[in-house]
N, C-alpha and C positions, 0 to 999 in steps of 0.2 A: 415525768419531766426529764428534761436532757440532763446527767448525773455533772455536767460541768456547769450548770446553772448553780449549783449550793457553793462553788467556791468563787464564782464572779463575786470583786466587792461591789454594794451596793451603789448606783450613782448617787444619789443623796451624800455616800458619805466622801466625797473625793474632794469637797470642801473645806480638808486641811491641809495644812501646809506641813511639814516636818514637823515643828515646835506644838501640833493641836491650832494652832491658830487659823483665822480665817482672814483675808485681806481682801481691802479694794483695789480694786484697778490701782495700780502704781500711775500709768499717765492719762489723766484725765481728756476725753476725749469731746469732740461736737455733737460726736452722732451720727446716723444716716440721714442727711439733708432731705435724698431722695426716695429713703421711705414711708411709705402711709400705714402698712402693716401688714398682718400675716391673715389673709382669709380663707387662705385651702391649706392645709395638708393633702397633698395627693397618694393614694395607696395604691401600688399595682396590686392585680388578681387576674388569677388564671380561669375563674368562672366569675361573673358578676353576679348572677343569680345567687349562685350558693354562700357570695362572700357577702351577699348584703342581705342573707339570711342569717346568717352567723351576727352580723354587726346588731341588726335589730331583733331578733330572738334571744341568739345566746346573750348577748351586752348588753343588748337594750337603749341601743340610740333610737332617737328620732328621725325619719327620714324627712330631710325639708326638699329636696326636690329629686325625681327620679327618671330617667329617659333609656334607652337602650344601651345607649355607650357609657352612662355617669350615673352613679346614685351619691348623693350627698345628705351626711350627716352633721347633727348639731352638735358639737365635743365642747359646748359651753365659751370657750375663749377663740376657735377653729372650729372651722368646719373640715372634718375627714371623708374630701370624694373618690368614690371609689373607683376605679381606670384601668381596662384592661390592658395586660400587657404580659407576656410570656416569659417568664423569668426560671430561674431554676426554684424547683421546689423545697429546697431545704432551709431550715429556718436561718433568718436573717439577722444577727448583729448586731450591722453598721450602725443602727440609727434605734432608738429606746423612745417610746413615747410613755410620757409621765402624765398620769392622771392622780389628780388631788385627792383626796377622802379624810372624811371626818375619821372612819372607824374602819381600819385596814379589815381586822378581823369579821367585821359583817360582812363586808364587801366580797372579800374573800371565802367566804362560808355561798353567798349569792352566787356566785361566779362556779363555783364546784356543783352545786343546787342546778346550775343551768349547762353542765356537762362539759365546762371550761377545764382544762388541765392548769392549777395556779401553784407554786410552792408554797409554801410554808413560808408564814409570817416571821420576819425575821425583824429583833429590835434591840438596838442599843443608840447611841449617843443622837443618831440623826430624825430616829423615829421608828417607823414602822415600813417594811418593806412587803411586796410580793409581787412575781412575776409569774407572764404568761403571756403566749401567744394566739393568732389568729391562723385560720388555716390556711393561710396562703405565708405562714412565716413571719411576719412582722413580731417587733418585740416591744412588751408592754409592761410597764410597772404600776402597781397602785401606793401611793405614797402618803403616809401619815406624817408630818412633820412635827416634830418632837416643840415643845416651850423651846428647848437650846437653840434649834432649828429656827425656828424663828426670828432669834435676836440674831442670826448673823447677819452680815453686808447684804446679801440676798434672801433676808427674810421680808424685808417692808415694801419689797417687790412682788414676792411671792403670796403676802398678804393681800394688797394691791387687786393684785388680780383676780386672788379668791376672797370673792365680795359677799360671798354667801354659794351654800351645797344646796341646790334643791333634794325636796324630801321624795323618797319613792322609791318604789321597790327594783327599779334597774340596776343591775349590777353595775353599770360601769357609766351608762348612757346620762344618768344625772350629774355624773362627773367632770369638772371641768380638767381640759390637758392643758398642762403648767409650763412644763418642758417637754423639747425636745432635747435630745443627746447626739451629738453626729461622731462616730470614734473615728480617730484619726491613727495616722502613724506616725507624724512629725509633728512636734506641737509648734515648732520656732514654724514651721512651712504653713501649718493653718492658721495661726495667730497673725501673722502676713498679710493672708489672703484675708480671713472674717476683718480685722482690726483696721490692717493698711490700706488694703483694696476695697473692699464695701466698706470701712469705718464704721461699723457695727458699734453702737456703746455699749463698752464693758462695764460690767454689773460689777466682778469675782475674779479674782487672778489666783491661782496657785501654781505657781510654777514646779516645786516640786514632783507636781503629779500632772506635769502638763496638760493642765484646766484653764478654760477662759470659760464665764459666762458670758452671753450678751442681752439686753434688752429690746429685743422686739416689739414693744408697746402693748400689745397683747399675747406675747409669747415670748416665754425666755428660750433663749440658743442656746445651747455647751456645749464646747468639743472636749473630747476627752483621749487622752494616747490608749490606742488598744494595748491591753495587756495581757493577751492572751491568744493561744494560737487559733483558736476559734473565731475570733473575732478579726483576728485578723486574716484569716482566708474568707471569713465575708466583706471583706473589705478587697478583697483582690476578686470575688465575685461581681462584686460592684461596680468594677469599671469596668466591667462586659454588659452588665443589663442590670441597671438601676430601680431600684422595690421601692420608691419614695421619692417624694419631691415637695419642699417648700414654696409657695406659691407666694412673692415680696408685692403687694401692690402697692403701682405707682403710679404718678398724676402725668406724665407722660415716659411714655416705652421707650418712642426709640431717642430721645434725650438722653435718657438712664444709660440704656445699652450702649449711645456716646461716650457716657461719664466713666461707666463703668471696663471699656476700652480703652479708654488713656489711663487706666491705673493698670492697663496687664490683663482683665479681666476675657478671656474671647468669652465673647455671649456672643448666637449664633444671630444669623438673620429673621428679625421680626415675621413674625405669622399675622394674617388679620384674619377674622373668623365673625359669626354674630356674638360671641361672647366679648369681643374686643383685640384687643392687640398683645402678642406676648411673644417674648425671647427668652431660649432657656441659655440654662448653663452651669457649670459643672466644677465643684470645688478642686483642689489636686488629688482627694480620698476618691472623688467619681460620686460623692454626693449632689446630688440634684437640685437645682433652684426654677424658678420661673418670676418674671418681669411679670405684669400683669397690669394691664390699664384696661379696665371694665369699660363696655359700650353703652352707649344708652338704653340701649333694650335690657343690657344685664342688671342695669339698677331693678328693672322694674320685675324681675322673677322673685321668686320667693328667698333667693338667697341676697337679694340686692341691699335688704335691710344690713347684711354682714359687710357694705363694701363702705371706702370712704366713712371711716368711723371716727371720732375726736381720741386723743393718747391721754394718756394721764398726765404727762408731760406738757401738756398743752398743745403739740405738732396736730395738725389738721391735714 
């Protein structure tokens, strides 16, 4: 593994603030009016074959639907479709996908079993850590969360979502993804954009380590200030040819992409396709979003059971 990986701190642990302590959101916010939820993470790859061989061999997801351009997977809370796109091949940074586990160390023992490169199980206050990538670069953690971890502000959330681990022998694919992490380099400049502009609800605030959580209803967000020069040249990678993308569905596009234009936000011009209607657009880091208002024919594929879902919040 990459020898700058063993001194990254873990994100799990960037949940304290100077004094050990962990806080709420200081101003309590409404929320996203205009979002329903997160149903794709999109992956670029530079062979689709080989990546969605990797995804269900080595990891062991489920594939729910599959075509020449898109294969998509079940990640329990998301689905991760996979989409080609030419990016540079060295491994990626910006963006940290967190998947839950009962038992970092099986998992982990799994994942080396199926010819996976993971480090070494790493634990102290916040649980259990270990990372590793895919071969197109993406970066992936498996996360144990400690009792401590638990009882913080973004434990009854994080509970919430992991409602139960299916049992089986997949390394990864019975896992569900908890968070995402998107590293930044201004935290006052992303806090702006996620908080002011989208009105994202804050879960977690540490300022000290310019952290915000936010609640996605089925996915938590983090930004987190890169801290390292690695991360931060894939962050300067990034806004040449973006390896990822959040996928916000909403109950009408180009509404959103109105609302979200009189806050500052440029979201480009609407696309309509048989999957439905979508506008991307692009945080100040060159992190990736997409609008997304599903068609009528999309409900009825196999991934439609994943669209238009109820929040634990109540939001429909």
């Amino acid at each position: 593994m990459d020898q700058h990986l063993g001194r990254r701190q873990s994100p799990a642990a960037i949940y304290e603030d100077s004094e050990g302590e962990r806080t709420m959101a200081t101003t309590p916010r409404a929320g996203a009016e205009w979002l329903v939820g997160v149903p794709y993470m999109f992956l670029y790859v530079q062979d689709l074959n080989a990546a969605a061989s990797f995804f269900e061999n080595a990891l062991g997801f489920r594939t729910i639907e599959k075509d020449p351009s898109c294969v998509k997977f079940d990640a329990g809370t998301v689905i991760l479709a996979l989409n080609v796109r030419s990016c540079s091949p060295e491994r990626d940074l910006s963006t940290l996908l967190v998947a839950h586990v009962s038992d970092v160390d099986a998992v982990r023992e799994q994942l080396l079993t199926a010819g996976v490169e993971a480090t070494c199980v790493v634990r102290y206050e916040i649980g259990g850590t270990s990372e590793f990538f895919d071969q197109d670069g993406h970066y992936f953690s498996l996360y144990e969360p400690s009792s401590d971890a638990l009882g913080w502000p973004s434990g009854d959330r994080l509970h919430q979502l992991v409602t139960h681990e299916p049992m089986g022998q997949a390394p990864v694919g019975n896992r569900p993804m908890v968070y995402v992490f998107n590293f930044v380099l201004d935290a006052e400049e992303a806090r702006t954009f996620y908080s002011d502009a989208l009105r994202l609800p804050e879960v977690e605030v540490d300022d000290s380590v310019g952290v915000v959580k936010y609640d996605l209803g089925n996915l938590l967000l983090a930004t987190h200030v890169a801290d390292d020069a690695i991360t931060t040249r894939s962050l300067e990678r990034q806004k040449r040819c973006s390896r990822s993308a959040l996928v916000f569905q909403v109950r009408n596009c180009e509404a959103t992409a109105d609302l979200l234009r009189s806050r500052g936000v440029e979201v480009a011009t609407s696309q309509h396709t048989t999957a439905g209607t979508t506008a991307s657009f692009f945080d100040p880091n060159g992190h990736e979003f997409y609008l997304y208002e599903p068609s009528a024919d999309a409900l009825t594929w196999p991934s439609g059971r994943r669209l238009d879902y109820p929040h634990a919040d109540g939001r429909s």
